[in-house]
C-alpha positions as CSV (number, residue, x, y, z in Angstrom):
1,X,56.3,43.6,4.4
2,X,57.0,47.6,4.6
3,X,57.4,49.0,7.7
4,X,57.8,52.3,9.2
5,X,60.2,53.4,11.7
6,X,57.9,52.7,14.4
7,X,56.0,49.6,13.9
8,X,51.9,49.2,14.8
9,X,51.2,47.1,17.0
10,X,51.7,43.5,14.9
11,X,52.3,41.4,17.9
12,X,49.8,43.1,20.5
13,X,47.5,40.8,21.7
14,X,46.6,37.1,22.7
15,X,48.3,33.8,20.9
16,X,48.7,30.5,21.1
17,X,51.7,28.5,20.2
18,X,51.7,25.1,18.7
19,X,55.2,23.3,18.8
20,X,56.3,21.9,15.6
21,X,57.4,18.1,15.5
22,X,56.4,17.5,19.0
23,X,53.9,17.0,21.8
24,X,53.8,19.9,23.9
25,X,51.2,21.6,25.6
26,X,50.3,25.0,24.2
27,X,52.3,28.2,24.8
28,X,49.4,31.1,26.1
29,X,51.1,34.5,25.2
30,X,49.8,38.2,25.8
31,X,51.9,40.6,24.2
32,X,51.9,44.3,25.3
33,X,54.0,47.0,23.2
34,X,55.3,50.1,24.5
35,X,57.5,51.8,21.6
36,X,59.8,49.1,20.3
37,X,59.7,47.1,23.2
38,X,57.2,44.3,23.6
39,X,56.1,42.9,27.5
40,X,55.1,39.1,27.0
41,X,53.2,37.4,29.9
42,X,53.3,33.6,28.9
43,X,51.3,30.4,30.6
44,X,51.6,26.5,29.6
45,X,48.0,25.3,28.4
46,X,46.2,23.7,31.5
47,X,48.8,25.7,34.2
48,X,48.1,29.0,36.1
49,X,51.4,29.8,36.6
50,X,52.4,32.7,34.3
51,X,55.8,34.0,33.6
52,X,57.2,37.4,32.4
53,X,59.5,37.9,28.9
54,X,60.2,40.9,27.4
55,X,61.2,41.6,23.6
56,X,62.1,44.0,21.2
57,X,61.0,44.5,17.8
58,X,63.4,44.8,14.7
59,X,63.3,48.1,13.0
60,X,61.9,48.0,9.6
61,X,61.3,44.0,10.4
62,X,58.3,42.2,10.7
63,X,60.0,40.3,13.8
64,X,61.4,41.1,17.4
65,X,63.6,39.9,19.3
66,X,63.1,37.9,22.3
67,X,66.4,36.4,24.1
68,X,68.5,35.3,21.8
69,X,65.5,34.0,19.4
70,X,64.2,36.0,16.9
71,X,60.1,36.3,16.5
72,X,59.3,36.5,12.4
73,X,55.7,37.6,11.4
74,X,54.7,35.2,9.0
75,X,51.0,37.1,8.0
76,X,48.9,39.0,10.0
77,X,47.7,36.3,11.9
78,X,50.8,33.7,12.4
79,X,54.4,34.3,13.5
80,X,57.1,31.8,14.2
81,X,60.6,31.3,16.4
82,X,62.7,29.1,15.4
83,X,64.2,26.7,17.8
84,X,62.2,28.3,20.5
85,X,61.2,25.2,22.3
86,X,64.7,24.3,23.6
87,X,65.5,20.8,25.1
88,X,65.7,22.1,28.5
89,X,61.7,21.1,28.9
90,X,63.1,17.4,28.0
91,X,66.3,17.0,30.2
92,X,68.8,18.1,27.5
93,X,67.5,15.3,25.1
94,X,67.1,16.1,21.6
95,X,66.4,19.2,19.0
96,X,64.9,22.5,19.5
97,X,61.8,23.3,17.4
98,X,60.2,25.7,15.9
99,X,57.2,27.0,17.8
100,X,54.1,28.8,15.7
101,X,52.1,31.6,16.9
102,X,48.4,31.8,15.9
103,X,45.8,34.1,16.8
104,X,43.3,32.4,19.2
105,X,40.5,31.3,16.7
106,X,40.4,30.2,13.3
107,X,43.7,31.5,13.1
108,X,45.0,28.4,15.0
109,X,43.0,26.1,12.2
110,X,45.5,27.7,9.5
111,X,48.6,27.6,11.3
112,X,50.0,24.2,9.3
113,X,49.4,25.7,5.8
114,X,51.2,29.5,7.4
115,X,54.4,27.3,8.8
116,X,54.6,25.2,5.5
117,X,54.5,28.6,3.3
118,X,57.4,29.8,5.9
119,X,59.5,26.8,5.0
120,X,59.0,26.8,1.5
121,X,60.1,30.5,1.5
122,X,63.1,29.9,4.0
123,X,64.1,27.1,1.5
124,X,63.8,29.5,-1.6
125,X,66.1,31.9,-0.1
126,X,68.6,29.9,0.7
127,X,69.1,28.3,-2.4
């Protein structure tokens, strides 16, 4: 995907995230960009209680960067972090996982085939 210098607004805008490989309830984001930074106002699915990240995008990159995670714009519609939900929900038991964004909608419907396209393109490159 070609970029310029200053990216539009890709990530602006409501999503849900759907945790991959295990039962969680769903992330509610609403991403705000000013420049290269990004202002993410996040909610569990079911709670009221919202929280405050901020991000910045990658130059040139379909992605930002939020923490130490980085956010990677699958299509227009998806984007995923890897190991985003971290075992610190879960006492320190077991993996991270992958967490995919989807647009609210039908979006959310195509999110399975979006991820599986990710991994099958991950894989390629790597080999």
């Amino acid at each position: 995907m070609s970029l310029n210098e200053l990216q539009p607004h890709l990530f602006t805008g409501r999503w849900i995230g759907e945790t991959q490989g295990y039962a969680m309830p769903a992330h509610i984001w609403e991403i705000t960009q000013l420049g290269f930074g990004l202002r993410i106002s996040t909610r569990w699915e079911g709670e009221t209680q919202v929280a405050s990240f901020t991000g910045r995008l990658v130059p040139n990159e379909a992605a930002f960067i939020i923490g130490s995670s980085k956010a990677i714009l699958m299509d227009k519609q998806h984007f995923v972090i890897p190991g985003w939900c971290t075992n610190d929900v879960r006492g320190g038991i077991g993996p991270d996982y992958d967490v995919v964004f989807s647009r609210p909608g039908i979006a959310e419907l195509t999110a399975r085939q979006a991820y599986t396209q990710y991994l099958e393109q991950v894989a390629r490159t790597a080999s």
